[in-house]
MITOR-272885 format. One record per residue: residue in three letters; residue number from 1; x negated, y, z of N, C-alpha, C, O in turn. Coordinates in nm, 2 decimals. Layout:
% MITOR-272885
ATOM;r;k;nX;nY;nZ;caX;caY;caZ;cX;cY;cZ;oX;oY;oZ
ATOM;ALA;NUM;X;Y;Z;X;Y;Z;X;Y;Z;X;Y;Z;
...
***
This chain:
% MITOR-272885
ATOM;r;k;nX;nY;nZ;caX;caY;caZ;cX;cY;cZ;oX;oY;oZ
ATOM;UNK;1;-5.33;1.81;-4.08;-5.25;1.71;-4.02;-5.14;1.78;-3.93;-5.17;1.83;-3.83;
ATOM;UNK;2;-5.06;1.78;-3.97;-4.90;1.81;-3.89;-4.84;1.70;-3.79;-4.81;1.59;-3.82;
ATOM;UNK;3;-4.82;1.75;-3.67;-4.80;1.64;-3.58;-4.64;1.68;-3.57;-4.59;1.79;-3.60;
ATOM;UNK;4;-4.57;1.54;-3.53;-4.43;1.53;-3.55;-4.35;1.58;-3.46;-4.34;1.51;-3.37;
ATOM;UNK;5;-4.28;1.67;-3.45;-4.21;1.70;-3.36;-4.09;1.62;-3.29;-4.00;1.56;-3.34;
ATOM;UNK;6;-4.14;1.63;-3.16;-4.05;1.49;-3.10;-3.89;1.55;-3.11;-3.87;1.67;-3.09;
ATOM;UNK;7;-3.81;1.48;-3.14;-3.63;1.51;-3.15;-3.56;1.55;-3.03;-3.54;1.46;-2.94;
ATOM;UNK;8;-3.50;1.68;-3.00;-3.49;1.69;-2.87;-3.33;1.62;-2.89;-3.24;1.67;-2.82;
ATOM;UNK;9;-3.30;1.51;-2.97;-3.14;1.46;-2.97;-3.23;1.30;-2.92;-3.34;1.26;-2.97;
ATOM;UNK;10;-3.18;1.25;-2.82;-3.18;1.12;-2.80;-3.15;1.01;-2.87;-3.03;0.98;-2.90;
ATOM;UNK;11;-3.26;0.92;-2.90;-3.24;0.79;-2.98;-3.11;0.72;-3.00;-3.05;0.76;-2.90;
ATOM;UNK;12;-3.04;0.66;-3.06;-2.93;0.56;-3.05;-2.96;0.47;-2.92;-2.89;0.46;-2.81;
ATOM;UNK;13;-3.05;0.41;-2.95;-3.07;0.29;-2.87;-3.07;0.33;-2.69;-3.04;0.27;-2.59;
ATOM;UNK;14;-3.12;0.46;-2.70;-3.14;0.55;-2.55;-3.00;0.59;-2.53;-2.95;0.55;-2.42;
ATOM;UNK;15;-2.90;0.66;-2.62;-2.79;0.68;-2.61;-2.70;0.55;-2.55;-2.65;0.57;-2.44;
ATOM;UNK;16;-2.69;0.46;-2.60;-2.64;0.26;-2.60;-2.63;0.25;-2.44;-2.55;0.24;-2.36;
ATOM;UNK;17;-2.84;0.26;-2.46;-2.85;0.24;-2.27;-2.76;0.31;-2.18;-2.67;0.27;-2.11;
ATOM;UNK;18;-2.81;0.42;-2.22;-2.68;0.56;-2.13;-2.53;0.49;-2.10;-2.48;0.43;-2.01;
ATOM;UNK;19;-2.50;0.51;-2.20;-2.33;0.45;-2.21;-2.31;0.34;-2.12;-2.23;0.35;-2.02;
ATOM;UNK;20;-2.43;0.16;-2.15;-2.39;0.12;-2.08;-2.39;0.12;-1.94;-2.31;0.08;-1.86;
ATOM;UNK;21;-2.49;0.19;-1.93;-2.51;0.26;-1.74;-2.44;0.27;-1.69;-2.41;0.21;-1.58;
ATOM;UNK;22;-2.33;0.40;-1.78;-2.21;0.49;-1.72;-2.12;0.39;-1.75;-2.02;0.41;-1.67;
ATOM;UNK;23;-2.11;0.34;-1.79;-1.96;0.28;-1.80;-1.99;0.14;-1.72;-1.89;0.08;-1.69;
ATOM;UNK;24;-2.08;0.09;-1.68;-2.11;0.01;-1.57;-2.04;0.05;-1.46;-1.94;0.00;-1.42;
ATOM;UNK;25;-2.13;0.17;-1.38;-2.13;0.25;-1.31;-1.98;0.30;-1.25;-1.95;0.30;-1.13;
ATOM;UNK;26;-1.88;0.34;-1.37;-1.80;0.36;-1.37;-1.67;0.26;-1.33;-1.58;0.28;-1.25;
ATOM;UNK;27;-1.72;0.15;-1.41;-1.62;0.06;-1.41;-1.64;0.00;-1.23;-1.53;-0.04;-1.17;
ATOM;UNK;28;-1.76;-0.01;-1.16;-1.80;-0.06;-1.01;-1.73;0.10;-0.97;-1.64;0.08;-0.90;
ATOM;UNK;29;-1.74;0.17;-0.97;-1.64;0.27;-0.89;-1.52;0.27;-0.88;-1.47;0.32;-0.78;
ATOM;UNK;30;-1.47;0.23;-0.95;-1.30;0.23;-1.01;-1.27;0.09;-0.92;-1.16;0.09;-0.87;
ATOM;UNK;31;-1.34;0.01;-0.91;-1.31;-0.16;-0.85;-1.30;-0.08;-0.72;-1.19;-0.10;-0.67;
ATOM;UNK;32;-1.39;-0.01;-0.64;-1.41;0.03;-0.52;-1.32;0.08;-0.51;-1.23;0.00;-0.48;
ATOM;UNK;33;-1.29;0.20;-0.54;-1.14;0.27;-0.52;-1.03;0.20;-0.54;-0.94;0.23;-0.46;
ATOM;UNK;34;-1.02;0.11;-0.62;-0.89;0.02;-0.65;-0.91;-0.06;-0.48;-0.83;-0.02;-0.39;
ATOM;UNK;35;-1.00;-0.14;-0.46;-1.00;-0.24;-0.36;-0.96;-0.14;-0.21;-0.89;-0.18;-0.12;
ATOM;UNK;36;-1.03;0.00;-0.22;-1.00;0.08;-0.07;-0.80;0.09;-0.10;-0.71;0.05;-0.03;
ATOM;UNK;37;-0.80;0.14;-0.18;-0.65;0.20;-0.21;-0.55;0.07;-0.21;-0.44;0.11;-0.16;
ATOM;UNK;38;-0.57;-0.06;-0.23;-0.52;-0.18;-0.21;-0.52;-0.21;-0.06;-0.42;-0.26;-0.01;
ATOM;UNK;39;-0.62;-0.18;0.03;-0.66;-0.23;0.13;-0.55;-0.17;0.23;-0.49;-0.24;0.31;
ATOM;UNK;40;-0.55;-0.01;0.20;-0.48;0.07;0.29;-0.33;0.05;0.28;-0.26;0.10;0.36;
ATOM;UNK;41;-0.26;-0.04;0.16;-0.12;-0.05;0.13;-0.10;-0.18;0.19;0.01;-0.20;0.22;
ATOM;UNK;42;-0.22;-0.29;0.21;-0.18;-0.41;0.25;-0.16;-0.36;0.42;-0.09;-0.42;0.49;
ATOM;UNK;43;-0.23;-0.24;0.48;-0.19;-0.20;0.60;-0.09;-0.16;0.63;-0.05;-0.20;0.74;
ATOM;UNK;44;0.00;-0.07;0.53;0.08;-0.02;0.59;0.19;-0.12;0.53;0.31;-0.09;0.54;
ATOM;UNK;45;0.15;-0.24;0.48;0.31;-0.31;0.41;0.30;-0.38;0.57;0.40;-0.40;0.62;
ATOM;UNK;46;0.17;-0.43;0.65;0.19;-0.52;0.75;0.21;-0.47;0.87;0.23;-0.55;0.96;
ATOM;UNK;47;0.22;-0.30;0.88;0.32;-0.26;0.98;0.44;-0.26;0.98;0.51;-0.30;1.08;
ATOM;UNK;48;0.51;-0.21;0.83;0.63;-0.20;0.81;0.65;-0.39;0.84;0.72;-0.40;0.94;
ATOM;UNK;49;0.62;-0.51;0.80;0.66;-0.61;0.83;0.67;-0.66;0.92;0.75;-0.75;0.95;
ATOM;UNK;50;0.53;-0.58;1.03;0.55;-0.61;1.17;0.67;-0.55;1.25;0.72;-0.61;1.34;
ATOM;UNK;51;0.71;-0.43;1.20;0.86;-0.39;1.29;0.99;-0.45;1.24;1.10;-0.45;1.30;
ATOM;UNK;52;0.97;-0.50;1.08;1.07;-0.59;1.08;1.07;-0.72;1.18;1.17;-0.78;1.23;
ATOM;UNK;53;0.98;-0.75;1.18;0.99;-0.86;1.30;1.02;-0.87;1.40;1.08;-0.96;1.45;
ATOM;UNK;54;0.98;-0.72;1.48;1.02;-0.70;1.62;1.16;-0.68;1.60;1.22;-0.67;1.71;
ATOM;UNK;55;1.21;-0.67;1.51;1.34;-0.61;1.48;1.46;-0.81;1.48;1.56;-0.85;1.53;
ATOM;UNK;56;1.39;-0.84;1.44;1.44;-0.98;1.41;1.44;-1.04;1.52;1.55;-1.08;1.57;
ATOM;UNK;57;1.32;-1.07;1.61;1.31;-1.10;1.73;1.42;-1.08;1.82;1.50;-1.17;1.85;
ATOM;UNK;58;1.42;-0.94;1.87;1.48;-0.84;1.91;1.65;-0.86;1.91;1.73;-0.88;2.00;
ATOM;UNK;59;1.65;-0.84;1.78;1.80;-0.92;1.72;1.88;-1.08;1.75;2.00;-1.13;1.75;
ATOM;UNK;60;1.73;-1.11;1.79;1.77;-1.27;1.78;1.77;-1.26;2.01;1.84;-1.32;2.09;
ATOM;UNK;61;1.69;-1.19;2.02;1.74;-1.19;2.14;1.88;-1.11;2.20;1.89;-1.09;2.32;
ATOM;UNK;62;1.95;-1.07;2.14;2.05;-0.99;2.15;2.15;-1.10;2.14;2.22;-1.12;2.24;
ATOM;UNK;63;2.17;-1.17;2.02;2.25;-1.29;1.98;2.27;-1.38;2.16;2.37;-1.42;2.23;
ATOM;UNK;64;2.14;-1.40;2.18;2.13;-1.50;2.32;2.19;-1.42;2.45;2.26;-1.47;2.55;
ATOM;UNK;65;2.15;-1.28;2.44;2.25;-1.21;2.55;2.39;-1.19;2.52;2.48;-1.21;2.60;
ATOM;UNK;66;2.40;-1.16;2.39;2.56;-1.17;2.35;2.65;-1.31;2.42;2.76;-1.30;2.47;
ATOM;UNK;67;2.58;-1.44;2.39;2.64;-1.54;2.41;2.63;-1.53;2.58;2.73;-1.56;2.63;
ATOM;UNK;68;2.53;-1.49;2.67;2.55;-1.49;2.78;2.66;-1.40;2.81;2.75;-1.43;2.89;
ATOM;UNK;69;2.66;-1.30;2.73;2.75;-1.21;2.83;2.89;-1.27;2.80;2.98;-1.25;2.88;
ATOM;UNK;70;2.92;-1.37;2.65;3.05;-1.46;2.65;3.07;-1.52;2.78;3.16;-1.51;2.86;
ATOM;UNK;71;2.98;-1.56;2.79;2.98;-1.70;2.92;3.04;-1.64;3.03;3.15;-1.66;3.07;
ATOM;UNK;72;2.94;-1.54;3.08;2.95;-1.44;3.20;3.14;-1.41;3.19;3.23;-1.47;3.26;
ATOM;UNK;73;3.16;-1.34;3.12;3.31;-1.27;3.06;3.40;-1.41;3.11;3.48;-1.42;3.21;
ATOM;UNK;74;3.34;-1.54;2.98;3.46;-1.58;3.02;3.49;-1.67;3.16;3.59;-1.73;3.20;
ATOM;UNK;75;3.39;-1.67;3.19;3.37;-1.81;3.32;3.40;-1.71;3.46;3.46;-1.74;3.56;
ATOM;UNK;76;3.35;-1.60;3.45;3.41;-1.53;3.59;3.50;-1.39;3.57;3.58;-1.35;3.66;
ATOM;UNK;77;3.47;-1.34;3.50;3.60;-1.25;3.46;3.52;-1.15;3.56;3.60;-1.07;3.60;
ATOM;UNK;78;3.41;-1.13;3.63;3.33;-1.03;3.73;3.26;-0.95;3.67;3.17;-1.00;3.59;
ATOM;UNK;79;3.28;-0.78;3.69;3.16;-0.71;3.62;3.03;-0.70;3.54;2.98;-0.62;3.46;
ATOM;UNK;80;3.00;-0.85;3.63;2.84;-0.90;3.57;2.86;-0.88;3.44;2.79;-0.79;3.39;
ATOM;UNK;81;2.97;-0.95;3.36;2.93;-0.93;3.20;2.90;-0.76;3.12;2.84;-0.73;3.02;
ATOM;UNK;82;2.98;-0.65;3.23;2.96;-0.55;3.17;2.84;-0.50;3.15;2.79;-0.43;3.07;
ATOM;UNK;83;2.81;-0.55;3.23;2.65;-0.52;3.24;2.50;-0.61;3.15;2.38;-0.59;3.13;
ATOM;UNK;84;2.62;-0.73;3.12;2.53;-0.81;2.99;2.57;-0.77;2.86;2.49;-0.79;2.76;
ATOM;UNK;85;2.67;-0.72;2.84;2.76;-0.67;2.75;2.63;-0.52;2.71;2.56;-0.54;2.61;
ATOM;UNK;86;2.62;-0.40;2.79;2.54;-0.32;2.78;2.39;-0.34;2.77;2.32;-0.25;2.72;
ATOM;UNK;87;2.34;-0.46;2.80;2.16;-0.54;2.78;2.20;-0.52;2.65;2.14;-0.44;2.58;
ATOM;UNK;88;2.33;-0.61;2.59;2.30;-0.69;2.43;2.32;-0.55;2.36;2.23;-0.54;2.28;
ATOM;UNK;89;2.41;-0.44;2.37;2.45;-0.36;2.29;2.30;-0.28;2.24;2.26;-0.24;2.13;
ATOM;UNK;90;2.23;-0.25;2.38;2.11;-0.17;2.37;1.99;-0.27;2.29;1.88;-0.21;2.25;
ATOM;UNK;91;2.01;-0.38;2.28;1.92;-0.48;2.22;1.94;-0.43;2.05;1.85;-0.38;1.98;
ATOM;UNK;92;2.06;-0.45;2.03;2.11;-0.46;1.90;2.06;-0.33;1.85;1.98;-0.31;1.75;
ATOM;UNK;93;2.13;-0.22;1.93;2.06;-0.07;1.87;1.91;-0.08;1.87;1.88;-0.01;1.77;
ATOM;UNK;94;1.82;-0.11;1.91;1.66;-0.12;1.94;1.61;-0.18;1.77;1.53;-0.13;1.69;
ATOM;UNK;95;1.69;-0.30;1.79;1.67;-0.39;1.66;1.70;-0.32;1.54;1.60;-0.28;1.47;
ATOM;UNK;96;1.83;-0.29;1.49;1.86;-0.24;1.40;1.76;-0.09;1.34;1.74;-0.05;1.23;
ATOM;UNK;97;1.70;-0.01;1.51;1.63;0.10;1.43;1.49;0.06;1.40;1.41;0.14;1.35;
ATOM;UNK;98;1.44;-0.07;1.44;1.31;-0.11;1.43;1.34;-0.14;1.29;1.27;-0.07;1.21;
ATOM;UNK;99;1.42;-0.22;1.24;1.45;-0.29;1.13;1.45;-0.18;1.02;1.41;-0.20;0.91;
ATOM;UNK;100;1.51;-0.07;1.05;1.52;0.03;0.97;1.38;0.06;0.88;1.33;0.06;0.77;
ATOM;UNK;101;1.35;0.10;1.02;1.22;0.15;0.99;1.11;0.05;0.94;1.00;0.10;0.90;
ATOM;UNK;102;1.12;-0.02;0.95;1.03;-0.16;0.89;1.06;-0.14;0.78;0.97;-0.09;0.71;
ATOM;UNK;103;1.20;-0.16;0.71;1.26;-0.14;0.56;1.18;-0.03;0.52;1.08;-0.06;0.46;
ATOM;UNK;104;1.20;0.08;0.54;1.17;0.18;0.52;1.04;0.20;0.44;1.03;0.24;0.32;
ATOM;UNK;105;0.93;0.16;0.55;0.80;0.16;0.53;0.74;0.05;0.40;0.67;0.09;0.30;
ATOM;UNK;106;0.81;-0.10;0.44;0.80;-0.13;0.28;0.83;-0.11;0.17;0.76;-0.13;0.07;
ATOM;UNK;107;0.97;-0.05;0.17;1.00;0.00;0.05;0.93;0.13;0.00;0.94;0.19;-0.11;
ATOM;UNK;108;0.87;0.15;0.08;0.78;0.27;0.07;0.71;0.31;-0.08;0.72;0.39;-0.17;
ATOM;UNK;109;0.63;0.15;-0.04;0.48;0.10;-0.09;0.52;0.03;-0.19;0.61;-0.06;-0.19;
ATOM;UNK;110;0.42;0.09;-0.32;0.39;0.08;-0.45;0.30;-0.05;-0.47;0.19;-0.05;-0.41;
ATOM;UNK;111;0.32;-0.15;-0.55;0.20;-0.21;-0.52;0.07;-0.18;-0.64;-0.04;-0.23;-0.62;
ATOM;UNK;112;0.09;-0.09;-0.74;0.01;-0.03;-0.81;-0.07;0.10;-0.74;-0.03;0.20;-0.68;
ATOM;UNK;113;-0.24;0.04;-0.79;-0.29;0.19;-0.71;-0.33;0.28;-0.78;-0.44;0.29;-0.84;
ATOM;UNK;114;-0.21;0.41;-0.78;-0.21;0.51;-0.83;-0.33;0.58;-0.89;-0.36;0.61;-1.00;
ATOM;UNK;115;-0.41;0.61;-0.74;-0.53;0.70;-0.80;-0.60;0.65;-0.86;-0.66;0.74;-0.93;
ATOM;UNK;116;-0.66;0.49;-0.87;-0.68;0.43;-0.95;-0.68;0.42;-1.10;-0.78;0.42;-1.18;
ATOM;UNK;117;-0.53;0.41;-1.14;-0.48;0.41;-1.26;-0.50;0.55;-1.38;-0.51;0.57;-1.50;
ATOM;UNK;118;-0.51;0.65;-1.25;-0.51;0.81;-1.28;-0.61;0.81;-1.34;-0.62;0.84;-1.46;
ATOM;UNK;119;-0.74;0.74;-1.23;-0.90;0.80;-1.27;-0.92;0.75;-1.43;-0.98;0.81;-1.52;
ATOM;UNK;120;-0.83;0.57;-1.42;-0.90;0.53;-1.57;-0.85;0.63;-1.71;-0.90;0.66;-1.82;
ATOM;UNK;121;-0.73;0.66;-1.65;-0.64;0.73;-1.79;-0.74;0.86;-1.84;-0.78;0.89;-1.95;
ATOM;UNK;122;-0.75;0.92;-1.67;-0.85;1.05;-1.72;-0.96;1.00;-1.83;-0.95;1.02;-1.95;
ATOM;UNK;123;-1.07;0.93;-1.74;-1.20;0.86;-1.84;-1.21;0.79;-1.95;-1.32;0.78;-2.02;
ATOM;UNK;124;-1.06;0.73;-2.01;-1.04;0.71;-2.09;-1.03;0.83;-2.20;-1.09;0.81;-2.31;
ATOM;UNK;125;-0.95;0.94;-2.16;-0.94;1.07;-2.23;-1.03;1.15;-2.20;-1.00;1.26;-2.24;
ATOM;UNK;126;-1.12;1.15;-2.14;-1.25;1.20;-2.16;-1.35;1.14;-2.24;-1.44;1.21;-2.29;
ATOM;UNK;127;-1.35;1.03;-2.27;-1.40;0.93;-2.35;-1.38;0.95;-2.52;-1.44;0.94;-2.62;
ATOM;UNK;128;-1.25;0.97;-2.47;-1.18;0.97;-2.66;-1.29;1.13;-2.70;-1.38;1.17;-2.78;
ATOM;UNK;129;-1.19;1.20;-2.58;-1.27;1.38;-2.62;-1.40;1.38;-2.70;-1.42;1.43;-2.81;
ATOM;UNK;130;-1.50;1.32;-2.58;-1.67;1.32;-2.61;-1.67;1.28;-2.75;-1.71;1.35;-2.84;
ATOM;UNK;131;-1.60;1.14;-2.76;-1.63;1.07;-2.88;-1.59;1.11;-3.01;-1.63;1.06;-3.11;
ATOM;UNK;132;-1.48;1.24;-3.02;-1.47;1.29;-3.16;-1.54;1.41;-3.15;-1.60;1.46;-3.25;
ATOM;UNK;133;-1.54;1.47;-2.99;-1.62;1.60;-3.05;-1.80;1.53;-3.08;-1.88;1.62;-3.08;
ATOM;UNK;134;-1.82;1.47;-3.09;-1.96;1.42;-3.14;-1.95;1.34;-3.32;-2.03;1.34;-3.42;
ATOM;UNK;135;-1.84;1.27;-3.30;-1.83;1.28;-3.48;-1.79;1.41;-3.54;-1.83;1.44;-3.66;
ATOM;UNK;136;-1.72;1.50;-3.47;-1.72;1.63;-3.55;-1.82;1.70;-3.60;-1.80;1.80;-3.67;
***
């Protein structure tokens, strides 16, 4: 009686399991990294939107000193306005570099997540690889 030598190549059905494991596995890692890599762009889109705001604000209070310093200028024709005149000018410069830079930061941001996209393309071509070098 000859006893059977067990196959040191893994069943199909064991192989199936595997696969689906990893590619479970795989696919809940890829979601994780997508969701962190999403999370950190929704941060930095809501700074950059936050200094557009202060910029707008900012701006919009400059408009209201500007009109005062009309008033001022034209109702007494007294230094006072130079001096409102100088509040709005430095308002406006404040605004415009916040604004900048708010622009900036959004246009920054991609809303696709890169490393993301990277990892599937890799595992995808690591996938193709495995799968002919095993029909070969």
């Amino acid at each position: 009686m000859t006893q059977a030598k067990p196959s040191p190549e893994p069943s199909t059905a064991e192989l199936i399991s595997r696969l689906s494991e990893q590619t479970s596995r795989l696919v809940r890692d890829e979601m994780r990294l997508a969701r962190a890599e999403l999370s950190s762009k929704a941060k930095q889109g809501g700074l950059g939107v936050g200094l557009l705001g202060a910029g707008g604000v900012l701006a919009w209070f400059g408009v209201g000193a500007l009109i005062a310093t009309a008033i001022i200028a034209l109702s007494l024709l007294l230094p006072a306005w130079a001096a409102a005149l100088i509040v709005t000018a430095v308002l406006f410069i404040v605004a415009g570099i916040l604004a900048l830079v708010g622009k900036k930061k959004v246009s920054a941001l991609s809303p696709t997540p890169e490393r993301t996209v990277q990892n599937v393309k890799q595992d995808i071509t690591e996938v193709k690889e495995r799968t002919h070098h095993d029909h070969a």
